[in-house]
TORKOL-4160 file (C-alpha; in steps of 0.2 Angstrom, whole numbers, padded with zeros to 4 digits, m for minus):
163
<pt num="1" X="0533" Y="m0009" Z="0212"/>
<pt num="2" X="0550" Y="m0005" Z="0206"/>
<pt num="3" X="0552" Y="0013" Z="0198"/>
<pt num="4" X="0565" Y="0016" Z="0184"/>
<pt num="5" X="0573" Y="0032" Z="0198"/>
<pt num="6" X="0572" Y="0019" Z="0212"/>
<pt num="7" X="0581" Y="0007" Z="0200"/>
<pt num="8" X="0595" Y="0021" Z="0194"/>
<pt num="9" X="0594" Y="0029" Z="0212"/>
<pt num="10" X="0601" Y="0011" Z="0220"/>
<pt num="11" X="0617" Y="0009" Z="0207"/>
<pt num="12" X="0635" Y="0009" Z="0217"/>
<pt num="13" X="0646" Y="0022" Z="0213"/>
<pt num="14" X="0663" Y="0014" Z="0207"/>
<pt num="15" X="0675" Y="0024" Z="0217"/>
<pt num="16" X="0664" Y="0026" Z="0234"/>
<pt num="17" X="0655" Y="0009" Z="0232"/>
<pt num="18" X="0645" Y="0012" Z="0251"/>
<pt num="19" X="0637" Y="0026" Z="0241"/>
<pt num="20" X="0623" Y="0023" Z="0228"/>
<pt num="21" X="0620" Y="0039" Z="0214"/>
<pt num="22" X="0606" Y="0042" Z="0224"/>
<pt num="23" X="0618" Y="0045" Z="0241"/>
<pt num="24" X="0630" Y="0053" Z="0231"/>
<pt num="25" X="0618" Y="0068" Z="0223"/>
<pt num="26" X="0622" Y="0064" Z="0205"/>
<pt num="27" X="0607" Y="0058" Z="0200"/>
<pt num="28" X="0598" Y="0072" Z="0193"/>
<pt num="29" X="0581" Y="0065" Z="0185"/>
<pt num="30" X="0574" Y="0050" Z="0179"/>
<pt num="31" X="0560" Y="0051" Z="0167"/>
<pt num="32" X="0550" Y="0038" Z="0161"/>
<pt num="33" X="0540" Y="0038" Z="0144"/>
<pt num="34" X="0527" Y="0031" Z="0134"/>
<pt num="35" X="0531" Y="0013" Z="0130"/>
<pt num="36" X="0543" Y="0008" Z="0142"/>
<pt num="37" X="0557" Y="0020" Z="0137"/>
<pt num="38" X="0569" Y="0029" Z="0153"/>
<pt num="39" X="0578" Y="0045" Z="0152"/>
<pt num="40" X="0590" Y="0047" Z="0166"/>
<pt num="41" X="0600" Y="0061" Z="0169"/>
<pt num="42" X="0617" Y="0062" Z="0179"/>
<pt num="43" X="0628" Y="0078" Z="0185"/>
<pt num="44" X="0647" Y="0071" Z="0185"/>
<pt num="45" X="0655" Y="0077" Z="0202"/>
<pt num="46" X="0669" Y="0087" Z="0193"/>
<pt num="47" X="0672" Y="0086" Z="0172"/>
<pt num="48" X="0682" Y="0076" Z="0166"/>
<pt num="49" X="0678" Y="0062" Z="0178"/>
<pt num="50" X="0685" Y="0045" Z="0173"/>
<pt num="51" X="0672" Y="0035" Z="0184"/>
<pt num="52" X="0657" Y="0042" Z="0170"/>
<pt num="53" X="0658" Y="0028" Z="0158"/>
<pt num="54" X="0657" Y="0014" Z="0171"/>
<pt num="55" X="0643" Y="0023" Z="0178"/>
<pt num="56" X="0632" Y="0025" Z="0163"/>
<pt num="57" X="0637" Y="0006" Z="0159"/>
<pt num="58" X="0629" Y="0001" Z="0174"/>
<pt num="59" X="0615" Y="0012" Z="0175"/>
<pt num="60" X="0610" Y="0003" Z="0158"/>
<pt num="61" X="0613" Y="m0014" Z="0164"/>
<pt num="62" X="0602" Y="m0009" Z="0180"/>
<pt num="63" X="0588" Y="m0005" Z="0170"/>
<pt num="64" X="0590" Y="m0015" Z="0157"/>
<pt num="65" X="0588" Y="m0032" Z="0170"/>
<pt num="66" X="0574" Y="m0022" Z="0179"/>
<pt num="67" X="0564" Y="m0024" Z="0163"/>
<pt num="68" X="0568" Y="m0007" Z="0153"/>
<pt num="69" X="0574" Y="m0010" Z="0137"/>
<pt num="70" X="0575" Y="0007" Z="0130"/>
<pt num="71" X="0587" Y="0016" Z="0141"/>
<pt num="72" X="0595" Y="0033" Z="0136"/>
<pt num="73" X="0606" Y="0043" Z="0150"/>
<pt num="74" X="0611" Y="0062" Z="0148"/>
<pt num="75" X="0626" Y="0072" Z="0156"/>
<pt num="76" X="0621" Y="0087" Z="0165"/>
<pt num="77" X="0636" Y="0101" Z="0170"/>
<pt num="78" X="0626" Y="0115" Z="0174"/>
<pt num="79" X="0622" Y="0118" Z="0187"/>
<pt num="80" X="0640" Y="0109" Z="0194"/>
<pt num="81" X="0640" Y="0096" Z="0205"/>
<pt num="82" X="0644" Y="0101" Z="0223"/>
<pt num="83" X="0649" Y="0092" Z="0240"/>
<pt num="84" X="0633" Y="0097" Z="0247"/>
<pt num="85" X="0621" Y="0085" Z="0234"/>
<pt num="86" X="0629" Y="0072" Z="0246"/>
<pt num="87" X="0613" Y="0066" Z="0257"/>
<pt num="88" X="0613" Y="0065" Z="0277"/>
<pt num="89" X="0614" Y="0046" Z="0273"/>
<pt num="90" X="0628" Y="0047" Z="0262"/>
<pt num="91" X="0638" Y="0055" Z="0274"/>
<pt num="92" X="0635" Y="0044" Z="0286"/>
<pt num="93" X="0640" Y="0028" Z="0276"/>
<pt num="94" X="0656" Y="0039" Z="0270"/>
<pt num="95" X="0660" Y="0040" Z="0289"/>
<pt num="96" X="0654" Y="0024" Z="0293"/>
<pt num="97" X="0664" Y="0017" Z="0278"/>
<pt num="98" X="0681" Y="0026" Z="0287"/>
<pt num="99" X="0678" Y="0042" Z="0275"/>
<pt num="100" X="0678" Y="0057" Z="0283"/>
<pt num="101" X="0663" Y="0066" Z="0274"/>
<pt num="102" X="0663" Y="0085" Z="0267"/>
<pt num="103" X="0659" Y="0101" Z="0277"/>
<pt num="104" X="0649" Y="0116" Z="0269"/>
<pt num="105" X="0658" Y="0117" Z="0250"/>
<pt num="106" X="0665" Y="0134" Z="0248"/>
<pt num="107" X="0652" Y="0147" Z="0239"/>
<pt num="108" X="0660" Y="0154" Z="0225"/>
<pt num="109" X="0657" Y="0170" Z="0215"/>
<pt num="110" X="0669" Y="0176" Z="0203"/>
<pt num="111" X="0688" Y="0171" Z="0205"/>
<pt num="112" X="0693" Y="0156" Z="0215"/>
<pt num="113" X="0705" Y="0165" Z="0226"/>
<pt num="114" X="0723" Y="0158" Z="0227"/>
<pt num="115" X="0729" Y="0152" Z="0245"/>
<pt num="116" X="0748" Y="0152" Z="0248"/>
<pt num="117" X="0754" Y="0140" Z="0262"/>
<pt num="118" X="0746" Y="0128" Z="0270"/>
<pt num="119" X="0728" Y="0127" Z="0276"/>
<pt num="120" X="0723" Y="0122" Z="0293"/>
<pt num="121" X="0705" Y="0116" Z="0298"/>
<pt num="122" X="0702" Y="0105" Z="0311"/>
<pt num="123" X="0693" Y="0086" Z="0303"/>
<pt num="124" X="0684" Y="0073" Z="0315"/>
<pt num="125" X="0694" Y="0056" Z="0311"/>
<pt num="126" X="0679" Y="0044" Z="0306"/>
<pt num="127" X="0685" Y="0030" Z="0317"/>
<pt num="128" X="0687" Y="0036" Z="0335"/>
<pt num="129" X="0680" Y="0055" Z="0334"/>
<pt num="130" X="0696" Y="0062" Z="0339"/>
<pt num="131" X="0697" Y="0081" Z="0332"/>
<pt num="132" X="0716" Y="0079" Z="0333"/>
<pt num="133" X="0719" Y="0074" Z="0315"/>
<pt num="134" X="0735" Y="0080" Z="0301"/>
<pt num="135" X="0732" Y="0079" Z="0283"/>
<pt num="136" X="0748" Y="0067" Z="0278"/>
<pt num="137" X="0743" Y="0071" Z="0257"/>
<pt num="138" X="0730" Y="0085" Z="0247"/>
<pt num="139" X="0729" Y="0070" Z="0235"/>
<pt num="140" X="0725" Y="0052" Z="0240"/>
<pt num="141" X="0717" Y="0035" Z="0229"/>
<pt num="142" X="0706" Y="0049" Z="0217"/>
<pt num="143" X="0706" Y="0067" Z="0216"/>
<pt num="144" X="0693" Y="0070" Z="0225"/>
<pt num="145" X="0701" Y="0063" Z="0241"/>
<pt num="146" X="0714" Y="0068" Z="0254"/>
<pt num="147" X="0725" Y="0058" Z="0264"/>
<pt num="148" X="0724" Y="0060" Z="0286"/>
<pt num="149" X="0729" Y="0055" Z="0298"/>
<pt num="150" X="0725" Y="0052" Z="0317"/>
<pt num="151" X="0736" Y="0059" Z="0331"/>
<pt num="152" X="0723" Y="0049" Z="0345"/>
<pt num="153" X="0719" Y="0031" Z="0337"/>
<pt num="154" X="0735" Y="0033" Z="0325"/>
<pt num="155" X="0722" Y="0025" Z="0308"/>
<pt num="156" X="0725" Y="0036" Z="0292"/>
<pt num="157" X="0709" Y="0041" Z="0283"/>
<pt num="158" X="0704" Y="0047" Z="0267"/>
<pt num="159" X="0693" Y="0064" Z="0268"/>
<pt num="160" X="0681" Y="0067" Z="0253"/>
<pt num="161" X="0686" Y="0087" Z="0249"/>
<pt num="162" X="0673" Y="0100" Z="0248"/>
<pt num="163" X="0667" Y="0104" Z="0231"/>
């Protein structure tokens, strides 16, 4: 038997397609009520995300074909979304998928502390394991992604940052 979460839990996300809601940790609950009706609710992986539309589109048409007609789906922000939602499967399609996945996201209490210069931190590159990495760009094809690079293989690699 389908469920309404296995339904909503299997949807792509549009900018990391390997990964479904489910993989990615944005899907929060799905609820569903008396006569047919499905709540779903979704945690955007940073505000202002301009992927949200497409996902709520297609979370509707998901459950709509699997026989819901009545479909609602809430936005969540509290808590915020953080790297660490994304599940052990997740990560490994990201690395599969030439991705590097996140580490541990950063705790944060109070002020966001301001780094001058540049960081360093070692990354595995996804395609031959090689620790000998450079990041080439902090921002790569979405925000939420940086550009690497490796010294060993020479392939360049996106890296999902840490939220």
């Amino acid at each position: 038997m389908v469920t309404a979460r296995g339904v909503a839990g299997a949807v792509a996300d549009p900018e990391l397609p390997m990964l479904t809601l489910a993989d990615l940790g944005i899907l929060r609950e799905v609820e569903e009520k008396d006569g047919g009706a499905v709540v779903v609710t979704i945690t955007p992986t940073y505000s202002g995300c301009p992927a949200m539309g497409t996902i709520r589109a297609d979370l509707f048409a998901a459950l709509r074909e699997a026989g819901y007609a009545d479909v609602q789906v809430r936005t969540l922000l509290f808590p915020a979304w953080t790297t660490d939602w994304i599940t052990r499967d997740g990560r490994r399609k990201l690395a599969e998928a030439g991705i590097a996945p996140p580490g541990t996201a950063p705790v944060r209490h109070g002020p966001v502390p301001l780094t001058l210069g540049p960081a360093h931190r070692r990354l595995d590159c996804p395609n031959c394991g090689s620790g000998d990495t450079e990041e080439l760009s902090r921002f790569g094809a979405t925000a939420c992604k940086s550009l690497w690079r490796c010294r060993a293989c020479r392939e360049p690699f996106e890296h999902l940052k840490e939220l």
